[in-house]
C-alpha positions as a Markdown table, in Angstrom:
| # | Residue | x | y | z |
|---|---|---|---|---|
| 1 | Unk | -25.1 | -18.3 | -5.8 |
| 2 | Unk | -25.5 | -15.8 | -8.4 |
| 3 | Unk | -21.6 | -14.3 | -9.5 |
| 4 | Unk | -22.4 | -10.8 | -8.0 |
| 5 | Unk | -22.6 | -12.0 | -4.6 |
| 6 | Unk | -20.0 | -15.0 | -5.1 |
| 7 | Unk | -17.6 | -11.7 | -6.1 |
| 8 | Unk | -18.7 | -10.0 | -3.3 |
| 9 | Unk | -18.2 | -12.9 | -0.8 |
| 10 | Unk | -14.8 | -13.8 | -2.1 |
| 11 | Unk | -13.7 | -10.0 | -2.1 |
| 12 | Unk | -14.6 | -9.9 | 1.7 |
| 13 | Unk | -12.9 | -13.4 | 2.6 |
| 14 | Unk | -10.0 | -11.8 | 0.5 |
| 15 | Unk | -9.7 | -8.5 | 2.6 |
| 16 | Unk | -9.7 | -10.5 | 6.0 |
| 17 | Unk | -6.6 | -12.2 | 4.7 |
| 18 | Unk | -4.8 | -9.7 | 2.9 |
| 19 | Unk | -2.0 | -9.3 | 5.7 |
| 20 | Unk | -1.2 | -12.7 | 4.2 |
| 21 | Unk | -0.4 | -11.3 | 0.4 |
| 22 | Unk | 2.8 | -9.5 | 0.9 |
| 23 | Unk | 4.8 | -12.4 | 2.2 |
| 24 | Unk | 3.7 | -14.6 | -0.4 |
| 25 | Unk | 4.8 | -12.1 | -2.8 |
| 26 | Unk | 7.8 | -11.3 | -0.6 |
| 27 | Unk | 8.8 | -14.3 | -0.7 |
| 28 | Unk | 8.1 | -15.0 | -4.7 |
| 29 | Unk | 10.2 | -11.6 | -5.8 |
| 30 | Unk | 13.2 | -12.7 | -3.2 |
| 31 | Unk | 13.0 | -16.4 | -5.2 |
| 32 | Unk | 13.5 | -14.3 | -8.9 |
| 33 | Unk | 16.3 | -11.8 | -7.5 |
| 34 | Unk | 18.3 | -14.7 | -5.9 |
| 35 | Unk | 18.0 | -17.2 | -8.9 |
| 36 | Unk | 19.1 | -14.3 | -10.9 |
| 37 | Unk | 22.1 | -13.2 | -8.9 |
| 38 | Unk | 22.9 | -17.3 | -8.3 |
| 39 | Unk | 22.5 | -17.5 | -12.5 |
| 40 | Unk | 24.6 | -13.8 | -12.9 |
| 41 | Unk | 21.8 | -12.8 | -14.7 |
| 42 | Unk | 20.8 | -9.9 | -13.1 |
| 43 | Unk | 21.8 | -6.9 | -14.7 |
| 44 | Unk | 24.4 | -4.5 | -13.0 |
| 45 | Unk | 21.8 | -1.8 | -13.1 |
| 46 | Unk | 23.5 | 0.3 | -9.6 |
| 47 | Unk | 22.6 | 1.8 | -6.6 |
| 48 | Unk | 20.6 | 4.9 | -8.9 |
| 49 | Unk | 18.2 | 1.6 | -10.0 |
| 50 | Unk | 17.5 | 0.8 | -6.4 |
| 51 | Unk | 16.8 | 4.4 | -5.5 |
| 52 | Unk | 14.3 | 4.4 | -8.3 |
| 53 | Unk | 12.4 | 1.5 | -6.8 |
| 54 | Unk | 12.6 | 3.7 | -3.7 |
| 55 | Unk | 10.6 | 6.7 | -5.1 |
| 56 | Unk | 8.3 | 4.4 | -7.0 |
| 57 | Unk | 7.4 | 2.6 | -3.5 |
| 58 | Unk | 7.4 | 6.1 | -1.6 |
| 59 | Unk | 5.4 | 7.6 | -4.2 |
| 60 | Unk | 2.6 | 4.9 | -3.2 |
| 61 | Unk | 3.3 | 6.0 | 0.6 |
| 62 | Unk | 2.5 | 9.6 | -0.6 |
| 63 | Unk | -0.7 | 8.9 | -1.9 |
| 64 | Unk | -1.8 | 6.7 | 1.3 |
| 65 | Unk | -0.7 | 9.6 | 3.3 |
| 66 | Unk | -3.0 | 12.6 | 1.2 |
| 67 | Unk | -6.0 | 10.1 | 1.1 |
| 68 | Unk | -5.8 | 8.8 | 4.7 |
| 69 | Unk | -4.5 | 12.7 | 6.0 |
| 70 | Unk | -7.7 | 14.1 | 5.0 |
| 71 | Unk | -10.9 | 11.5 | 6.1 |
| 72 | Unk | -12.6 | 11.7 | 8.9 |
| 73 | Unk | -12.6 | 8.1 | 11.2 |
| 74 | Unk | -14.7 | 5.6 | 9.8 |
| 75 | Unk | -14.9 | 6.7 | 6.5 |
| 76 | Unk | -15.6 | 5.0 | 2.8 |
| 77 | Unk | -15.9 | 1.0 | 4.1 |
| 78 | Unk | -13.5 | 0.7 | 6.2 |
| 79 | Unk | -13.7 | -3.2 | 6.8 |
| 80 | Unk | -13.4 | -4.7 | 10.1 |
| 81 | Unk | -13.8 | -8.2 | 11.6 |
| 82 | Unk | -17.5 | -7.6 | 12.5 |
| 83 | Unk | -17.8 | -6.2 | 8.6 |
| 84 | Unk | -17.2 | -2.9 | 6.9 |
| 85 | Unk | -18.0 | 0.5 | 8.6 |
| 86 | Unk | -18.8 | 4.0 | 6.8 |
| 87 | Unk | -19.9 | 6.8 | 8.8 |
| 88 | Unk | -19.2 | 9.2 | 5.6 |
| 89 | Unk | -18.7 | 8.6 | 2.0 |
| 90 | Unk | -15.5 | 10.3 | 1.2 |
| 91 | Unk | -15.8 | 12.4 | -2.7 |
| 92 | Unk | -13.6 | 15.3 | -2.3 |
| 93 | Unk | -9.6 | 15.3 | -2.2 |
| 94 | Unk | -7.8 | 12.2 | -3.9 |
| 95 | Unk | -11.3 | 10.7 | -3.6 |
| 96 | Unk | -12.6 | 13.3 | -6.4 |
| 97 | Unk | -10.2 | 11.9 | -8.7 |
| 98 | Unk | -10.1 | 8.1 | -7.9 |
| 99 | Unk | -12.6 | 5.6 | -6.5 |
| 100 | Unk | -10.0 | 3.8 | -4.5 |
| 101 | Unk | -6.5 | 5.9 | -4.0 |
| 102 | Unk | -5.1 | 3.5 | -1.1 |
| 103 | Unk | -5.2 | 0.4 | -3.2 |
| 104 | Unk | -3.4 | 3.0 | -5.6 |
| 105 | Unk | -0.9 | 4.0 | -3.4 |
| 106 | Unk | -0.7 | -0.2 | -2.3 |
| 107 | Unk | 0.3 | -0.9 | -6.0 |
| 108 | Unk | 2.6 | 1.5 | -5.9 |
| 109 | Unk | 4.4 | 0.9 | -3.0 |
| 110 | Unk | 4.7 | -3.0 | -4.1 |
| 111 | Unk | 5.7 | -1.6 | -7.4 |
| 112 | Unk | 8.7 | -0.3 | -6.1 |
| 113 | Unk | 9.8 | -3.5 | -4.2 |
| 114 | Unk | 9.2 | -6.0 | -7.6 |
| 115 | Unk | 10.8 | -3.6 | -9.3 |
| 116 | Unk | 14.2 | -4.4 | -7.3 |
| 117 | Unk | 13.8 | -8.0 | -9.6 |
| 118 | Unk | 14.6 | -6.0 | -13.0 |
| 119 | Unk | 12.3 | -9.1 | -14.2 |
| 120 | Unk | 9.5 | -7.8 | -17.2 |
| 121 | Unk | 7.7 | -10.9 | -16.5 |
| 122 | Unk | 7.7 | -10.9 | -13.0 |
| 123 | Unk | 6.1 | -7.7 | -12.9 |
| 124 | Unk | 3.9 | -8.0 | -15.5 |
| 125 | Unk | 2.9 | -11.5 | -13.1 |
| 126 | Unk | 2.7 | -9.2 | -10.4 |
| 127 | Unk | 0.7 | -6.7 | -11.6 |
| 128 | Unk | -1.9 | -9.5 | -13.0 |
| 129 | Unk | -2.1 | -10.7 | -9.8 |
| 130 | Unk | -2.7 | -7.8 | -7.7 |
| 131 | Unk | -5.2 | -6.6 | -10.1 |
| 132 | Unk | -7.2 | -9.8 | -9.9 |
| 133 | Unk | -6.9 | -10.0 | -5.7 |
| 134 | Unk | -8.2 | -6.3 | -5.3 |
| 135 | Unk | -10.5 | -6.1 | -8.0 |
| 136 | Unk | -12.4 | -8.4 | -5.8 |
| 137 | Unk | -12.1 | -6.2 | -2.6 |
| 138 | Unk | -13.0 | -3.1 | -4.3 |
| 139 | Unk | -16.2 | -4.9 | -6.0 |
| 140 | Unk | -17.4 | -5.7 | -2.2 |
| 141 | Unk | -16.4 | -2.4 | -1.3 |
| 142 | Unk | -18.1 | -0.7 | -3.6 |
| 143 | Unk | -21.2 | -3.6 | -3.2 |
| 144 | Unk | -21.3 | -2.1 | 0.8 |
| 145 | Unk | -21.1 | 1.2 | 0.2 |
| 146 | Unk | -24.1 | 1.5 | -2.8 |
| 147 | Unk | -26.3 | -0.2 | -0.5 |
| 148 | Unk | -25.5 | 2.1 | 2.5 |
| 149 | Unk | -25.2 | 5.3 | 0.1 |
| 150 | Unk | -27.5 | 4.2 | -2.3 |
| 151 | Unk | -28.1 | 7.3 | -4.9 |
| 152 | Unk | -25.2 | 10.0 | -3.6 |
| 153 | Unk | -22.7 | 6.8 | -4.0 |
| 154 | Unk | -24.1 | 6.0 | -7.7 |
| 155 | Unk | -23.7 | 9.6 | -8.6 |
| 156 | Unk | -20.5 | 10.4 | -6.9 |
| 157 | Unk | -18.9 | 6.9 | -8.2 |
| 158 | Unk | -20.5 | 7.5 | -11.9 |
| 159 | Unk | -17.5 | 9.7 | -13.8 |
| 160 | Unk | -14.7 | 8.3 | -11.0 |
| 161 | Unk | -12.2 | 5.9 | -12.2 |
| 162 | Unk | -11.5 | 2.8 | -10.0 |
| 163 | Unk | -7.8 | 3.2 | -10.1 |
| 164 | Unk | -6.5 | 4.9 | -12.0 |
| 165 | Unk | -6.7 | 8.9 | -11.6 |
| 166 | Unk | -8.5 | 10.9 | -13.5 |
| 167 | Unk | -7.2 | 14.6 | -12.8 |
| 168 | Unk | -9.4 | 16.4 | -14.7 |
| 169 | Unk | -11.3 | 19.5 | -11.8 |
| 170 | Unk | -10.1 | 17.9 | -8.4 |
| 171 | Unk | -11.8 | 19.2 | -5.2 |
| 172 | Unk | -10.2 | 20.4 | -2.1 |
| 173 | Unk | -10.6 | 18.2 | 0.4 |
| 174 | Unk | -13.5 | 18.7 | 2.5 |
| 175 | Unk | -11.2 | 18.1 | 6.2 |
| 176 | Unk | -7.7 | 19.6 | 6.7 |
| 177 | Unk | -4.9 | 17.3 | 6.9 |
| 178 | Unk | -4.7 | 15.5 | 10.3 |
| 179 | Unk | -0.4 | 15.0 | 10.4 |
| 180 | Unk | -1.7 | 13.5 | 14.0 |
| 181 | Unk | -3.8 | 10.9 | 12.4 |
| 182 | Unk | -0.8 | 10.2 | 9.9 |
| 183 | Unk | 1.4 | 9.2 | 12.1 |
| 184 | Unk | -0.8 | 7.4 | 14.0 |
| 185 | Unk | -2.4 | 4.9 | 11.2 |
| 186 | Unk | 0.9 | 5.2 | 8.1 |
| 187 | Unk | 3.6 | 5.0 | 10.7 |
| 188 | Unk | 5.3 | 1.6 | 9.6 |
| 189 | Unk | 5.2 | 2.6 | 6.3 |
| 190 | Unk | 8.8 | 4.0 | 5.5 |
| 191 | Unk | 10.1 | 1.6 | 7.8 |
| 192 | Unk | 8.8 | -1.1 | 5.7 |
| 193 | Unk | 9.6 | 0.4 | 2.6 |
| 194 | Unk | 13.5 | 0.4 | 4.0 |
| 195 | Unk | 13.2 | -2.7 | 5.8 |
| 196 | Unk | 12.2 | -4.5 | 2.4 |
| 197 | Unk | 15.4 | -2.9 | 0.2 |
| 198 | Unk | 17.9 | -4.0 | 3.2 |
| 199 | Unk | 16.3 | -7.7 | 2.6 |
| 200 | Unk | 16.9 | -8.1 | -1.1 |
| 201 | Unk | 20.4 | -6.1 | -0.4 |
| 202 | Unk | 21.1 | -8.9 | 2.5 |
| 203 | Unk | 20.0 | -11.8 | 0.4 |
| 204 | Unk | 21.7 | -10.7 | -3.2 |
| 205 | Unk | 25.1 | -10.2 | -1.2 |
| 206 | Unk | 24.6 | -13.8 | 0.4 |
| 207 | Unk | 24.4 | -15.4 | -2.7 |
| 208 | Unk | 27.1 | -13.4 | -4.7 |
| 209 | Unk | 29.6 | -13.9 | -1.8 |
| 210 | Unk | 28.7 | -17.2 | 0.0 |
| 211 | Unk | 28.3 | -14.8 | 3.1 |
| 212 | Unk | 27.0 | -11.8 | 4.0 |
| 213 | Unk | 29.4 | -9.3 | 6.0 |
| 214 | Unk | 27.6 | -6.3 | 7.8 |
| 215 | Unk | 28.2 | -2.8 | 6.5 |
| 216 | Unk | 26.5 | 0.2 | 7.6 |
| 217 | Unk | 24.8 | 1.0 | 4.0 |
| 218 | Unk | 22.2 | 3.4 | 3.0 |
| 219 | Unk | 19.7 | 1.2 | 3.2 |
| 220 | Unk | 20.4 | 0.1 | 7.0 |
| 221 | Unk | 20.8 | 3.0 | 8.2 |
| 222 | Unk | 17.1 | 3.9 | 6.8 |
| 223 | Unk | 15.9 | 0.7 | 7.7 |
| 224 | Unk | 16.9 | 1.8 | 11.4 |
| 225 | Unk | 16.1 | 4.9 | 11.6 |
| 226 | Unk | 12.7 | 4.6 | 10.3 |
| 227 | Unk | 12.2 | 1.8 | 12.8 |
| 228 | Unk | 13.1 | 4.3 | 15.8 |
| 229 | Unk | 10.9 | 6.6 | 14.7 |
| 230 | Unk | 8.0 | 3.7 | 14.2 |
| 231 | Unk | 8.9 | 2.7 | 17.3 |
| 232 | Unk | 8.6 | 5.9 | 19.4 |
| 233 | Unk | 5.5 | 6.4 | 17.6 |
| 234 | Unk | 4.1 | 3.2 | 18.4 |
| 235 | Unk | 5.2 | 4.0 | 22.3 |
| 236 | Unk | 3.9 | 7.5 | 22.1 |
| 237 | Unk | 0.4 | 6.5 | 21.0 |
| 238 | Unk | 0.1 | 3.8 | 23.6 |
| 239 | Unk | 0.5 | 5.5 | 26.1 |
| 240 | Unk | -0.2 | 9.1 | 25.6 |
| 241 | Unk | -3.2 | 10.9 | 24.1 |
| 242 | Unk | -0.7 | 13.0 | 21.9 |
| 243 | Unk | -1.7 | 11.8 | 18.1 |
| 244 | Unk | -5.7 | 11.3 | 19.3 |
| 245 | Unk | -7.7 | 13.8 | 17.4 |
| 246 | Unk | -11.3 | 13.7 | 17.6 |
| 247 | Unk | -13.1 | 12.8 | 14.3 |
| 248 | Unk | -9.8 | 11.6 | 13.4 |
């Protein structure tokens, strides 16, 4: 098999399983933060540290939520079980600046949580890692999409960075923002975000104390309130038509 369809092949098998990556790299950060509390070699960094973790994670959520607010359904190869689906190739908005912004915002999001380590190598492992497992995605991405676009892909995808943006003459997004479709498809996403945080907070306090004692911190509270909201959402569009929109 000739490497361009061997890297195609493995970026597909890799998408199907990519559900699979964040707990192997959940459970690989939570292994350097409690070695380093166990070893007192974390640094006291404070609660201002954690909160920048936070905005580096919610700054990935942001750019999910412009890129995924304002496409149509079935847009750019979106991959299912029976293969990848594009209706429409996406090349205004976030897509005018960058090939892929939701593998963008994906970093990001991770970003924030390894950051929680304060470990250079462990995120410099990190970011090796992630760049290796979705360069492969985004090569069969792209693979799909210049076949089913053919010439309009090649031109749109010519001056486009892959990942990182470049924000020389953005264009307005060709739909309005669908808030509807937003909380329909990114609704876990803050609750994640939160429910991540309270995790390290629960396991560095285990180790430092031998026990962990509840207290109603910051980061429980938005651990549970995001999860209400999820879950209402995830109530509300099972059994209502409320956040259907067509072409949404």
């Amino acid at each position: 098999m000739a490497l361009i369809e061997e890297l195609e092949d493995q970026g597909n098998v890799l998408f199907r399983y990519r559900s699979y990556i964040p707990i192997v790299f959940l459970a690989s950060g939570l292994g350097v933060y409690a070695y380093k509390i166990y070893d007192m070699s974390y640094p006291d960094l404070g609660f201002n540290y954690w909160l920048i973790c936070l905005a580096v994670g919610l700054l990935g959520l942001l750019v999910r939520i412009y890129a995924v607010g304002h496409t149509p359904k079935n847009t750019s190869g979106r991959n299912t079980a029976e293969g990848q689906v594009a209706d429409e190739l996406n090349q205004t908005g976030i897509y005018s600046i960058v090939r892929h912004p939701l593998y963008l915002g994906n970093f990001l999001m991770w970003l924030g949580v390894a950051m929680i380590t304060a470990d250079l190598w462990y995120l410099v492992a990190f970011t090796f890692t992630y760049w290796v497992y979705y360069e492969r995605i985004m090569f069969a991405e792209e693979a799909f999409l210049r076949r089913k676009f053919g010439e309009p892909y090649l031109t749109w995808a010519s001056d486009k960075p892959a990942f990182i943006p470049k924000l020389k003459s953005p264009i307005k997004p060709k739909y309005p923002f669908s808030i509807k479709k937003i909380l329909k498809k990114e609704k876990n996403g803050v609750a994640a975000m939160f429910g991540l945080f309270y995790i390290f907070e629960i396991v560095g306090e285990y180790i430092k104390w031998g026990e962990y004692t509840f207290k109603p911190t910051f980061w429980f509270w938005g651990f549970a309130v995001s999860t209400a909201v999820y879950l209402i959402l995830k109530v509300i569009k099972r059994s209502t038509n409320l956040l259907e929109e067509e072409g949404r």
